[in-house]
VOGU-3710 file (C-alpha; in Angstrom, 3 decimals, decimal comma):
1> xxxxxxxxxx> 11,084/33,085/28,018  10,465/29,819/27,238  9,459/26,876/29,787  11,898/23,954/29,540  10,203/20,725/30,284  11,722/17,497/30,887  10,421/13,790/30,558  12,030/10,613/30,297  10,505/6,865/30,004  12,381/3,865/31,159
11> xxxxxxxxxx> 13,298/0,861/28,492  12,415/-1,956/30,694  9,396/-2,725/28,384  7,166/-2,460/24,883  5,010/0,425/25,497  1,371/0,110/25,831  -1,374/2,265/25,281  -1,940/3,101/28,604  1,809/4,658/28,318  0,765/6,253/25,364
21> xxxxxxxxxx> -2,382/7,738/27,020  -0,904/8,636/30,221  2,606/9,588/29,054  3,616/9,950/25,380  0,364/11,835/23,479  0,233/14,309/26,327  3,903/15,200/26,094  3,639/15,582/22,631  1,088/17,587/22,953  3,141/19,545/25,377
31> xxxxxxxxxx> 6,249/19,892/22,877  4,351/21,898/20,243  3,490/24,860/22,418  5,455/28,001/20,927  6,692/28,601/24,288  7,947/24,963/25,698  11,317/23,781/25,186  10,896/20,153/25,347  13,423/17,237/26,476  12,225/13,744/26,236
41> xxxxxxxxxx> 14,742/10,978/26,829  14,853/7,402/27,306  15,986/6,499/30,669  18,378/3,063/30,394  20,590/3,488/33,167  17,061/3,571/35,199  16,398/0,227/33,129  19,560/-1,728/34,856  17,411/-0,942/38,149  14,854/-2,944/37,650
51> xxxxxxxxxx> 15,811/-5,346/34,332  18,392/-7,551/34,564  17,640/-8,906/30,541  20,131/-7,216/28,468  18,173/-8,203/25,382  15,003/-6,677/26,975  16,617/-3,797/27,165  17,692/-3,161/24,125  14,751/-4,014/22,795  12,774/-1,707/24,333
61> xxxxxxxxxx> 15,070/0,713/23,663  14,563/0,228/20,229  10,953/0,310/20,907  10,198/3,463/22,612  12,324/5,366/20,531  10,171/4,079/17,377  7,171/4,447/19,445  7,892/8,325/20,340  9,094/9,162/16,299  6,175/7,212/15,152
71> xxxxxxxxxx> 3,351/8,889/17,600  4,525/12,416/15,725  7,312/13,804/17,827  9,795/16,122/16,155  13,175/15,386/16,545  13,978/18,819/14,798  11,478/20,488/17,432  12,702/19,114/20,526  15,923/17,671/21,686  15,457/13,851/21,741
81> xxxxxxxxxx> 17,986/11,430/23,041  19,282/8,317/25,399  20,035/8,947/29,255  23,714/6,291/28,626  24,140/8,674/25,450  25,386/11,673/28,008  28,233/10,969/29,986  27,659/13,878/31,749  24,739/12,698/33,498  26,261/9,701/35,672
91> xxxxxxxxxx> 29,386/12,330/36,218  26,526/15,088/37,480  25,036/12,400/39,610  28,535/11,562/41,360  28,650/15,443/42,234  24,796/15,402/43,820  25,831/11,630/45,764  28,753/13,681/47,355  26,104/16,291/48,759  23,148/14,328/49,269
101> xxxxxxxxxx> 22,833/13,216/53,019  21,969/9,339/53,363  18,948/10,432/55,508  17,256/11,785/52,244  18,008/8,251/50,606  16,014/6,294/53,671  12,932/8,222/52,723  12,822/7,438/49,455  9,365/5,390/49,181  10,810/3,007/46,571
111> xxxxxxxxxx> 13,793/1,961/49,434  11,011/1,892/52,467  9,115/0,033/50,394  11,847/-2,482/49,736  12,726/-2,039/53,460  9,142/-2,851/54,422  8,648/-5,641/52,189  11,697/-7,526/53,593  10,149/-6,687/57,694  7,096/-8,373/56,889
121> xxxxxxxxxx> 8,829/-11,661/55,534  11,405/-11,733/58,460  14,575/-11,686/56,256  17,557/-8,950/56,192  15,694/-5,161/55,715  18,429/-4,485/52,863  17,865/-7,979/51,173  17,794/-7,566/47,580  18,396/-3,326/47,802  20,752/-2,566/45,160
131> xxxxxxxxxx> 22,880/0,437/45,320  21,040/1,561/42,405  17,260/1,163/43,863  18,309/3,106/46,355  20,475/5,681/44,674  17,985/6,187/41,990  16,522/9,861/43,044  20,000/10,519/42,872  20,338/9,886/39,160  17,159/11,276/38,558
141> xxxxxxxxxx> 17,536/14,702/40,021  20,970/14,436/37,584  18,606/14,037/34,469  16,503/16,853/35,328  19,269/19,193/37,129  22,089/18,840/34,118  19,309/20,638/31,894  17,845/22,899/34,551  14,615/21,447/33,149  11,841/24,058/35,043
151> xxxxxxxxxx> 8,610/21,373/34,909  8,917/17,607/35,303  5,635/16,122/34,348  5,236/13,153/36,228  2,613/10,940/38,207  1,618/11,790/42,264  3,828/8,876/43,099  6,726/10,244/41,465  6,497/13,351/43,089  8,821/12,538/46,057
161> xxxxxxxxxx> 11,516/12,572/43,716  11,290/15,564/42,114  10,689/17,212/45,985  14,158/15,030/46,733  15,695/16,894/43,172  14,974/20,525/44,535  16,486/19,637/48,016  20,005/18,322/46,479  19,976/20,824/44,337  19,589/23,443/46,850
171> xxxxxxxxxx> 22,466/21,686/48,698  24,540/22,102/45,755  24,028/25,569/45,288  24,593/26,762/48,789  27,409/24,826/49,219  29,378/25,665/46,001  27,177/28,729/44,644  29,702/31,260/46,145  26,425/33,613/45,547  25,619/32,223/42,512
181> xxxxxxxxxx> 22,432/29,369/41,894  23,808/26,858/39,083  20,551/24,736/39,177  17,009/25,814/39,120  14,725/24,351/41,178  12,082/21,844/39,039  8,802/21,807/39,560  6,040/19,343/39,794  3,903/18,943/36,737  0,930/16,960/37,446
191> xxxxxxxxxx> -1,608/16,795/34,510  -4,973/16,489/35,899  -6,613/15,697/33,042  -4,573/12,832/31,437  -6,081/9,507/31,519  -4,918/7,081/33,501  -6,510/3,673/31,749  -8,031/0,822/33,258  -6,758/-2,470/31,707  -8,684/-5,897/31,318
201> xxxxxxxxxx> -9,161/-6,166/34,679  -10,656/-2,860/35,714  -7,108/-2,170/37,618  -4,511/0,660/36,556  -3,148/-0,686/32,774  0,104/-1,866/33,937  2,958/-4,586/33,146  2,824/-5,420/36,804  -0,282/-6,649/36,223  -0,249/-8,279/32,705
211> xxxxxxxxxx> -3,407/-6,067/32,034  -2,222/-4,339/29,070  -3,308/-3,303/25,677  -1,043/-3,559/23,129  0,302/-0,407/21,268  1,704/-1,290/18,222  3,289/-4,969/18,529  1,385/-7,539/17,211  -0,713/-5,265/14,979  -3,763/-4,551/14,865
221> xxxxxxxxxx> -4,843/-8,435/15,149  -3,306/-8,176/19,008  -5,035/-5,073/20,537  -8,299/-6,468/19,194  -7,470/-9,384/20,874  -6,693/-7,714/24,067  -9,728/-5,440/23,775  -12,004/-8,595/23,185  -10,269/-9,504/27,004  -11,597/-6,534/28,575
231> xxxxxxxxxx> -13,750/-8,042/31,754  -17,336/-6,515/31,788  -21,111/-7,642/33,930  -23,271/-10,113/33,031  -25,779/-7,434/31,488  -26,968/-8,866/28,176  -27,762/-6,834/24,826  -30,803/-5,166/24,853  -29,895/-4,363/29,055  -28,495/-0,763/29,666
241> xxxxxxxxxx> -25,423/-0,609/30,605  -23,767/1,637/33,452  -21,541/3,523/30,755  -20,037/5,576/33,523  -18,413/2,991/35,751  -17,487/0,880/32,340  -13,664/0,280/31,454  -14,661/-0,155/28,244  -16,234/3,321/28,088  -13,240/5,089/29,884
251> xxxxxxxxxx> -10,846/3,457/27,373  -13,454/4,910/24,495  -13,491/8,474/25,960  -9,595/8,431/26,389  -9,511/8,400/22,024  -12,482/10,008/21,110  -14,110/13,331/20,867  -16,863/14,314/22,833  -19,271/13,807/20,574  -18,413/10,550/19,583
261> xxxxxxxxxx> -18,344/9,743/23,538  -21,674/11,324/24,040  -23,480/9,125/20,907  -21,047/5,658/22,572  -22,592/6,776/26,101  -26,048/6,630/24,677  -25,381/3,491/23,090  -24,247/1,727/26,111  -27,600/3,258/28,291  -30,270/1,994/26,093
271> xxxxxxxxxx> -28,432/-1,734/25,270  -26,183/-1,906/23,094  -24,135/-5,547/23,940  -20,773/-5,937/25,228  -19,423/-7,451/22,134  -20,400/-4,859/19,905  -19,615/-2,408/21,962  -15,815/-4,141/21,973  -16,003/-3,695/18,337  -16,652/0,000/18,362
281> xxxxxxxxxx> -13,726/0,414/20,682  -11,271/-1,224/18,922  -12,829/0,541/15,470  -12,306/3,911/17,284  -8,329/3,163/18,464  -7,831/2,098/14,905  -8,836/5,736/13,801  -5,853/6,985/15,884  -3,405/3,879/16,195  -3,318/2,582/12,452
291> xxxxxxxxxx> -1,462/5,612/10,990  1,613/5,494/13,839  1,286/1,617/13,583  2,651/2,063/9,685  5,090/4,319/10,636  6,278/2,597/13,566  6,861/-0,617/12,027  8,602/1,430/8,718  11,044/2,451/11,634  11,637/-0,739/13,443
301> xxxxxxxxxx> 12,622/-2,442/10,027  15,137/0,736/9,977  16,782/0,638/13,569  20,197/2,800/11,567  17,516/5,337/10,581  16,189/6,219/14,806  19,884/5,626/15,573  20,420/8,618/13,464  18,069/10,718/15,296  18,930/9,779/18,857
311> xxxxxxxxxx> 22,760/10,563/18,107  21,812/14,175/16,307  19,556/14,618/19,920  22,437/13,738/22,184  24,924/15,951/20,206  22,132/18,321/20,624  21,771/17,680/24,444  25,811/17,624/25,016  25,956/21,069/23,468  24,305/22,378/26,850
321> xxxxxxxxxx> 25,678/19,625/29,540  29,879/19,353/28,129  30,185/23,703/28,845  27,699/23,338/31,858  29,754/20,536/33,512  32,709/22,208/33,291  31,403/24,951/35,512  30,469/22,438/37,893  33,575/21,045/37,676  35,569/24,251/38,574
331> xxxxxxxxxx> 32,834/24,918/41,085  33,737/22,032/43,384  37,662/22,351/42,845  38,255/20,121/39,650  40,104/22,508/37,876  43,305/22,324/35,836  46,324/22,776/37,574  47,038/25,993/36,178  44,451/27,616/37,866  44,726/26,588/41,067
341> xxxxxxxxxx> 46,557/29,583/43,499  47,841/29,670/46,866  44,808/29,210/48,532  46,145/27,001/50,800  49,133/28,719/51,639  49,121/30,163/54,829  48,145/33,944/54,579  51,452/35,095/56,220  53,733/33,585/53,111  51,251/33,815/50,427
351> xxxxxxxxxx> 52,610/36,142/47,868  50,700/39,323/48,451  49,393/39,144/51,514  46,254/36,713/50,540  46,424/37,783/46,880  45,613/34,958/44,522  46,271/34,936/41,011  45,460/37,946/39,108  45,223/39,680/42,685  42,097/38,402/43,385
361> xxxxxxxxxx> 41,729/38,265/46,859  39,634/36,933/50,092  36,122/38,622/50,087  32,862/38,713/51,232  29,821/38,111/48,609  26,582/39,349/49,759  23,094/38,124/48,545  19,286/37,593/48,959  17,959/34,309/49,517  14,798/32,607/48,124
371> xxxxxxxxxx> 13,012/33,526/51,618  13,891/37,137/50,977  16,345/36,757/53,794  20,057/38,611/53,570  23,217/36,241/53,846  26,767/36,190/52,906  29,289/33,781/51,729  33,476/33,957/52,918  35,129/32,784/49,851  38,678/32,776/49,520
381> xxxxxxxxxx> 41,282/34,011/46,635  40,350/31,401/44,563  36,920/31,742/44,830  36,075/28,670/47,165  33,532/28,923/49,638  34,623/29,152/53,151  31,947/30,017/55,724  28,043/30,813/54,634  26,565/32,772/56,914  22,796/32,382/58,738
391> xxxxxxxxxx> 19,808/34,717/57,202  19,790/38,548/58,384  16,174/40,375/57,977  18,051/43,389/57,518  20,865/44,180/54,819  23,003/46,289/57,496  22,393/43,262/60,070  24,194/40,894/57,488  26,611/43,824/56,656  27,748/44,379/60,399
401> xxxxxxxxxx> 28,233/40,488/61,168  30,892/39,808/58,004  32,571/43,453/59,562  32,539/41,713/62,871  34,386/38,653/61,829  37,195/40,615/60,281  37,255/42,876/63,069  36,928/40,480/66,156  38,424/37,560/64,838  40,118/37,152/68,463
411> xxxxxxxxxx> 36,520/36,602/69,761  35,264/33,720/67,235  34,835/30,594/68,523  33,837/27,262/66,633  31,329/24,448/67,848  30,919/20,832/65,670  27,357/20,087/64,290  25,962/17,017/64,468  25,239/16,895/60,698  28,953/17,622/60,226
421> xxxxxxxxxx> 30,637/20,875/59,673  30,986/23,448/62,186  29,505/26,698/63,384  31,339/29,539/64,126  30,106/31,924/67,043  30,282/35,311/68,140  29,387/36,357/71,596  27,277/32,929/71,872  25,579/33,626/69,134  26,186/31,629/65,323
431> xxxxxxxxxx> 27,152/33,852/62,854  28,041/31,180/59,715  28,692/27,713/59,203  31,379/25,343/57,074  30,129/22,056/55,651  33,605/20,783/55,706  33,828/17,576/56,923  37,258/18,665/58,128  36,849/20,838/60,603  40,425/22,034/61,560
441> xxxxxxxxxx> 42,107/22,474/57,933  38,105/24,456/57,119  39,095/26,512/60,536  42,394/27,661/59,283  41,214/28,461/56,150  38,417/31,157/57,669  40,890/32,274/59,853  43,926/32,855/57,118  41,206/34,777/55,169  39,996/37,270/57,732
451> xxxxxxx> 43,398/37,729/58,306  43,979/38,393/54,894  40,575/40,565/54,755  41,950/42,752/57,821  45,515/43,609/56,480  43,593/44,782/53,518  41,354/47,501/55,666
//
């Protein structure tokens, strides 16, 4: 079976090569395993977060996508495409905000952060919070969730969101499962051994700090220009240097192989100056980057040409998310009208005694949980889910409780939850719960089906 991996890049920028060190080579890499089914996108709804320059964005759009083709990645090999080129990602990500409980949003560190910012310079804690800052694991757990992607590769600090991605989707699933999972549950890929680069300044190569090295724009005339930026000591040639603790030799290793490192190391320790050694850098990156700078700039002269390619990958991508949201659709009641049965009918007029179309009727799905646990769900003729019961260690345990609620329906009683939704309880103790929001229509509903479920025995 083959591992589905997922990675996107936002287009609020021209990629640099500590994006291409940290993000893009490594998840090329990745795709040409023989047993990784890769997904790379560009994320530019994520972009309207945090750019408001709609020529910016488009640019970079333009930009990454000729950056990714032109850095060897095989359109034909993985599927390839733009986030606003699937409509049914924002439509997946109005299903999760419908299930996802505000009190996840407040955690999100990119909100408290905002939140936190505000505190310390005495103004409003929402000032400047955009419903899409703080929305955004929202949309994210969409991009991942619509292709049940099973690794996210992604940086420590992203790794709240993919944590905040397996809790909606398990929300999802146990609300509208009916004792099925329709998401998988993404895990955290952290690469241990992917550089993270120092720019000039010796800090994290970032935007944020206008520390960058240039990947491709400018040519090659710019990144030696940045390289010749690159802040080192006051050791003079002939001094050795402290390769080890030198940007400029982390930046070297990041490219080369280790024997070329090894013979730069031993350069640096017996004196070699700063300014040569700056030239052997940018020599080495020329190696790698001079190839993909042809092709990357034979693509950005041809913008109809990656065009092309993106709309063959979302075609691609829509040939899994169009059939797969229209199960999630019919999951949480969306369905054409044709389909829909009496479930709302009371169970003492409905045709057949609780007999939906077809004669399906009321029933009781049993199943095993991820913590090996035995529960059941109440669904009704159409197949909604009605009650979902608490965890049994035994099968027979879970078995006698769904007899007992057809069988002492006179005893049930129901008690509200803070959360929302109600509990209902047998003899004191809680049996199954309703995430209806509703609690007296939900109430009716359980009750019309036992009924139903008891005429039947």
């Amino acid at each position: 079976m083959n591992t589905r991996v997922l990675t996107g890049i936002t287009t609020s920028g021209t990629p640099h090569l500590g994006n291409f060190a940290g993000a893009i080579w490594p998840a090329i890499l990745s795709s040409r395993q023989p047993d990784v089914d890769a997904f790379y996108f560009m994320a530019d709804y994520h972009a309207l977060i945090k750019c408001g320059d709609p020529a910016r964005v488009a640019r970079s759009r333009l930009e990454i996508a000729a950056t990714w083709l032109a850095a060897g990645l095989d359109p034909e090999r993985v599927t390839f495409y733009r986030q606003s080129d699937i409509p049914e990602i924002p439509e997946l990500s109005w299903f999760l905000t419908c299930v996802t409980a505000k009190g996840l949003m407040n955690r999100a560190h990119a909100y408290k952060a905002s939140v936190d910012q505000n505190q310390a310079q005495g103004v409003e804690p929402d000032d400047g919070v955009t419903m899409g800052l703080y929305s955004y694991p929202v949309l994210m757990a969409a991009d991942i969730l619509m292709f049940n992607a099973h690794r996210v590769p992604v940086g420590r600090d992203q790794i709240q969101h993919i944590e905040m991605a397996r809790d909606i989707a398990q929300r999802f699933n146990h609300l509208y499962g009916a004792g099925q999972d329709f998401f998988v549950l993404p895990e955290v890929a952290i690469a241990e051994d992917v550089a993270t680069l120092p720019g000039l300044d010796g800090r994290k190569m970032s935007k944020s700090y206008n520390n960058t090295i240039p990947l491709f724009e400018g040519g090659a005339q710019a990144t030696r220009a940045a390289i010749m930026r690159i802040v080192t000591d006051s050791r003079q040639p002939g001094e050795p240097k402290d390769a080890e603790n030198s940007h400029l030799f982390m930046l070297y290793k990041a490219f080369a192989t280790e024997a070329e490192s090894a013979t730069f190391r031993r350069e640096l320790e017996t004196g070699l100056g700063w300014g040569d050694a700056k030239q052997a850098l940018f020599e080495r990156l020329e190696q790698t980057l001079a190839p993909m700078r042809e092709r990357y700039e034979s693509l950005i002269a041809a913008p109809e040409r990656i065009e092309d390619i993106l709309q063959a990958g979302a075609a691609k991508a829509r040939r899994i998310a169009t059939p797969f949201m229209q199960t999630l659709r019919e999951a949480v009641g969306l369905r054409r009208l044709a389909t829909v049965s009496q479930a709302g009918t009371p169970a003492s007029k409905a045709k057949g005694k609780g007999k939906g179309k077809g004669g399906k009727t009321a029933r009781f799905v049993s199943y095993r949980d991820e913590d090996g646990k035995f529960r059941f769900r109440l669904l009704d003729a159409d197949g909604s889910q009605l009650l979902h019961s608490v965890p049994f260690d035994e099968p027979r345990a879970a078995g006698a409780a769904s007899r007992n609620l057809v069988e002492r329906q006179k005893d049930l009683a129901w008690a509200t939850v803070p959360e929302g939704g109600g509990q209902l309880l047998l003899d004191g103790n809680v049996l199954g719960f309703t995430a209806a929001t509703d609690l007296e229509p939900a109430q009716l509903r359980v009750q019309q089906a036992l009924e139903a479920l008891a005429q039947q025995d």
